[in-house]
N, C-alpha and C positions, 0 to 999 in steps of 0.2 A: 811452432807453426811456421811454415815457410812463406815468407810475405814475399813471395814470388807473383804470390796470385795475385797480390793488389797492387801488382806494378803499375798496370793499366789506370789506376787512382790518380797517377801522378803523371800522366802521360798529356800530349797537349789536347788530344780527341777530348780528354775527357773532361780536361779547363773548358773547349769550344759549350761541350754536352752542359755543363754548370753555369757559362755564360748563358746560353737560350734558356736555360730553367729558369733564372736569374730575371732575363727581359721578361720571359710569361707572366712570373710572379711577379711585375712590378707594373703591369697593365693589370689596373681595376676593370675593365671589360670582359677580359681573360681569367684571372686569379682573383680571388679575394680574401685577403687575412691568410692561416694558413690551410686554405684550401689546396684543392689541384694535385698532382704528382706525376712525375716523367720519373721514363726511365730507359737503362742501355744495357745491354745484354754483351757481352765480353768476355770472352777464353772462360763461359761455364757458368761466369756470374750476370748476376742480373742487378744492376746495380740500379736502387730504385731511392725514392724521397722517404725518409722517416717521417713517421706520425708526429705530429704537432710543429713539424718544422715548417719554417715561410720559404719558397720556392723564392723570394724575392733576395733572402740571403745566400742563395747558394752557392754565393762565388766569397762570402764575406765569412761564414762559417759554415761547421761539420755538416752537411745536411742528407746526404746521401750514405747510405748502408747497401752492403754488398749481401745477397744471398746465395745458397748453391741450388743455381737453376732446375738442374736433373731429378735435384732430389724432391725439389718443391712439386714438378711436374709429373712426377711418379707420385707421389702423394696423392692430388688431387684426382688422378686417375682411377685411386685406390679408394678415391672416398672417403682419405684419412679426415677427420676432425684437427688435427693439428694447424691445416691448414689458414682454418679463421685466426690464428696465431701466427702467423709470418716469422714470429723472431725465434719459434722452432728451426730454423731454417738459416739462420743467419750462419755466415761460413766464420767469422771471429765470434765466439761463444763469448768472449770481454767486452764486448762493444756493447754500451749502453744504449743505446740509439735502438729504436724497433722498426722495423720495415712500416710502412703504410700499409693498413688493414688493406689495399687496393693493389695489391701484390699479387692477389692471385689472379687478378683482371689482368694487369700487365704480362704474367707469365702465359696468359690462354693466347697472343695473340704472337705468329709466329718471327712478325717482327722483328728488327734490331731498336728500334728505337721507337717508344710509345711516349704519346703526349696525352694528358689528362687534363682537361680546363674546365672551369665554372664560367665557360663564355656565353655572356648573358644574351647574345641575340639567340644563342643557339636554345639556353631555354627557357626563353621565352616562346620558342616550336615547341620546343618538348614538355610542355607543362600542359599544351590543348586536347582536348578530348581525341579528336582525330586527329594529330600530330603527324603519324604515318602516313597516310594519305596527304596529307598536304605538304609533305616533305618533296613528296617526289619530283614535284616541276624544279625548283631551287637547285635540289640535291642530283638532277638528272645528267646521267655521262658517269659519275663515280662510284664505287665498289663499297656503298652504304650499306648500312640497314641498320634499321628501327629495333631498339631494345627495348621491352615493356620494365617497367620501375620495378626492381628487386633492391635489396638492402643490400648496401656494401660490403664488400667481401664476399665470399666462397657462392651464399645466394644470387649476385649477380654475376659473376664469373661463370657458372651455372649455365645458366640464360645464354650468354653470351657465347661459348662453346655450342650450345643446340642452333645456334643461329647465323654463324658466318661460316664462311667459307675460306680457304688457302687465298683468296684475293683481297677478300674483304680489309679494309685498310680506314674506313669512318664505320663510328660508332653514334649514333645520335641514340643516348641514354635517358628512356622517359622521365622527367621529374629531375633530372640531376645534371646532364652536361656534355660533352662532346670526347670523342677521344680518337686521337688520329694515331698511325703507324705508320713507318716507313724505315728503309732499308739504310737510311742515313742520318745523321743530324739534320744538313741542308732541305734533303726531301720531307721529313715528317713537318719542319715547321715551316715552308713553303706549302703544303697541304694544310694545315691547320688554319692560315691567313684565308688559303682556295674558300676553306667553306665558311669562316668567321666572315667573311666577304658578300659570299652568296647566302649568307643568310641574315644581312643585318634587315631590319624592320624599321618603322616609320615611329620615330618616338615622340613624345607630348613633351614641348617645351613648357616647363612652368615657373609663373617667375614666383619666388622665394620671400615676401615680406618680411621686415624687421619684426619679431617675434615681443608681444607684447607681456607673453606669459612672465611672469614674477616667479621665480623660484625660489623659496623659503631657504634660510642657510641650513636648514637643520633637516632638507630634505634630504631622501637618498638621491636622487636622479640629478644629474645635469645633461646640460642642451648635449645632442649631438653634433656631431662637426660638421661644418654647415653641405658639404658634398654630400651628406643623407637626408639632408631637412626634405627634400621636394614631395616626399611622399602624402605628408602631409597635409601637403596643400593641393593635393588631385585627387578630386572624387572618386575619379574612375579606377584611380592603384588602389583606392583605399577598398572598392566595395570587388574587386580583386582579387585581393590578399587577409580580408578580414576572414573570421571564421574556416579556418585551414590553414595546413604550412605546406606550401609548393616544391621544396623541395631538402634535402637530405642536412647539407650545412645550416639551412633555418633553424630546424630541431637541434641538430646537434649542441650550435652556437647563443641561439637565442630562444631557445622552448620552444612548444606548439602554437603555431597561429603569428597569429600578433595581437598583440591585447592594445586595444582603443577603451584608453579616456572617456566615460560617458557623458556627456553633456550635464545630467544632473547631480554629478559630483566632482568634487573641488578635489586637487592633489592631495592635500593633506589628508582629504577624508578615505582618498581610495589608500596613500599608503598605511594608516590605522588599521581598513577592513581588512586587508591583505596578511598584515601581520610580519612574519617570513618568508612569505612566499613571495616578495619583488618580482614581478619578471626581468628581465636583462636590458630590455627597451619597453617603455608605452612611448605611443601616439595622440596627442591632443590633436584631434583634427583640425585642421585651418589654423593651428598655431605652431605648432613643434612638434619633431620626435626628440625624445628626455631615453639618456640610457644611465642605467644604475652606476654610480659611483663605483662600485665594485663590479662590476662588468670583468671578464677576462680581455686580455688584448685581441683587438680584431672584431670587435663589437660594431664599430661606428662603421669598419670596410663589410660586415656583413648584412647592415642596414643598406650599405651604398648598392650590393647587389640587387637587395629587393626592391630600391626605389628605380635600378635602371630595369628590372625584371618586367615591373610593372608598368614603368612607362612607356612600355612596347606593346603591352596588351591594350589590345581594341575593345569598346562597348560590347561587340558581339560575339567577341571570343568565349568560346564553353570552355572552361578552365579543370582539370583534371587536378582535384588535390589529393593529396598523400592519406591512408588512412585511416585509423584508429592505432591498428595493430600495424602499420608502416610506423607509425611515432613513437609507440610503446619497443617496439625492437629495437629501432635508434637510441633509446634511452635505457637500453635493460627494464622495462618498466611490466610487471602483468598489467597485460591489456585491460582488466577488468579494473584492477586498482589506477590504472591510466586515466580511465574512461572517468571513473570516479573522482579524481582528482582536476582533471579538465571542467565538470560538471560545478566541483566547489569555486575553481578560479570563474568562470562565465558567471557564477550567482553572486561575487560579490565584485565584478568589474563595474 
């Protein structure tokens, strides 16, 4: 193979492109855990974030995988199925690393340089009933539009192709998050600040009590790290975000919902009825959020999204949650076996 092609890897553009990946992913308002992905389009390639990598390393290690753009964009035109698999695509067949299932979003937009964020004021707009609408004063003067919640990958890339235009340059993604483009490094992330700017919101300071709860040594759960505790000390996030999961990293990262501690049962008791089935994080209201000891990494930064999520949202906000079959596709799950399986965790929380 002639590694001609990934001279550009090595070039300084492309340290500057991995340094701003790098700052995104390391602003919790912005990124969280390894959510997010940017990417840069270069002599054919599209050089985008690999799946499971943290945007906040990408100047520290491998994080970035080259695709062959032409081919991927003929593909999806074709309505190939390959596409929901990006690492068909990959231009080094040896390279372990897989594109971001969010590749083909990055490819639909004609852009040189695409930014992807989990910026939390942004949805904390896109999770409301009428989002759209009420974007448009905030968002007004730029070359927006509103994406209705599709599942990541090829489904929302989809969507997204039926809806912008050769200007179109912001992307407010219902349920999931923001995504700007621009013709440069400096212009995409000088736009991305534009609208994380115009759309911050008015948040509920809450103060945080020394947590009286007792944790058994022999539980599974420990405290989370105290930057996610807030949730559970505001009514308002909690009656929020109970019963539904708001948006796509929830499910993926931490299951469906969020599961609250019932008042009439003790930890011990609920970890017994549960069995195997832990969820990733409970909620003891007015005392803690407790994430499982076996938790994967990025647990506690994706608690931290939902408590700043929600403490943006208003008493009167109509909250638009994800739904049935939006959680069961996130999961590979049949909906029906989902449905059933949600129904067993609610009857013994």
């Amino acid at each position: 193979m002639n590694d001609s092609i990934f001279n550009f890897s090595k070039s300084p553009e492309f340290q500057k492109f991995c340094e701003l990946s790098a700052n995104l992913g390391r602003n919790p308002l912005l990124v969280q855990g390894a959510g997010g992905n940017t990417s840069i389009k270069e002599d054919g390639l599209l050089w985008v974030k690999a799946s499971g990598t943290w945007l906040s390393e990408a100047t520290e290690k491998k994080t970035m995988v080259a695709v062959d753009l032409a081919k991927l964009q003929q593909a999806m035109a074709q309505n190939d199925e390959r596409v929901e698999k990006p690492q068909y695509f990959k231009v080094d067949p040896t390279e372990s690393l897989r594109p971001s299932i969010e590749t083909v979003v990055h490819a639909s937009l004609k852009y040189r340089v695409v930014l992807h964020v989990h910026c939390v004021e942004t949805i904390s707009w896109a999770v409301l009933q009428n989002a759209e609408k009420l974007l448009a004063t905030p968002l007004g003067g730029l070359d927006w539009v509103f994406i209705p919640y599709r599942r990541p990958g090829l489904p929302l890339a989809r969507e997204i192709q039926s809806k912008i235009t050769n200007k179109t340059n912001v992307l407010i993604l219902g349920n999931h998050g923001l995504v700007v483009a621009a013709s440069s490094i400096e212009e995409a992330h000088k736009l991305l600040l534009e609208v994380h700017l115009r759309l911050r919101r008015s948040k509920r300071e809450v103060k945080i009590p020394k947590s009286n709860l007792a944790l058994p040594e022999e539980s599974n759960y420990r405290d989370a790290e105290f930057f996610a505790q807030g949730i559970a000390h505001d009514t308002i996030s909690l009656e929020k975000v109970e019963k539904g999961s708001l948006y796509p990293d929830h499910v993926i990262f931490l299951g469906s919902g969020v599961q609250l501690l019932k008042s009439s049962s003790t930890l011990s008791q609920f970890e017994q009825n549960q069995n195997e089935s832990l969820p990733k994080a409970l909620i003891v209201p007015a005392q803690a959020v407790l994430v499982h000891k076996q938790a994967p990494r990025g647990t506690d930064e994706m608690l931290l999204s939902l408590k700043e999520v929600a403490s943006r949202l208003q008493p009167n906000d109509r909250v638009q949650k994800l739904t049935f079959n939006d959680e069961a596709a996130l999961l590979n799950w049949d909906a029906e076996k989902y449905r059933q399986e949600l129904a067993r965790r609610n009857a013994s929380a």
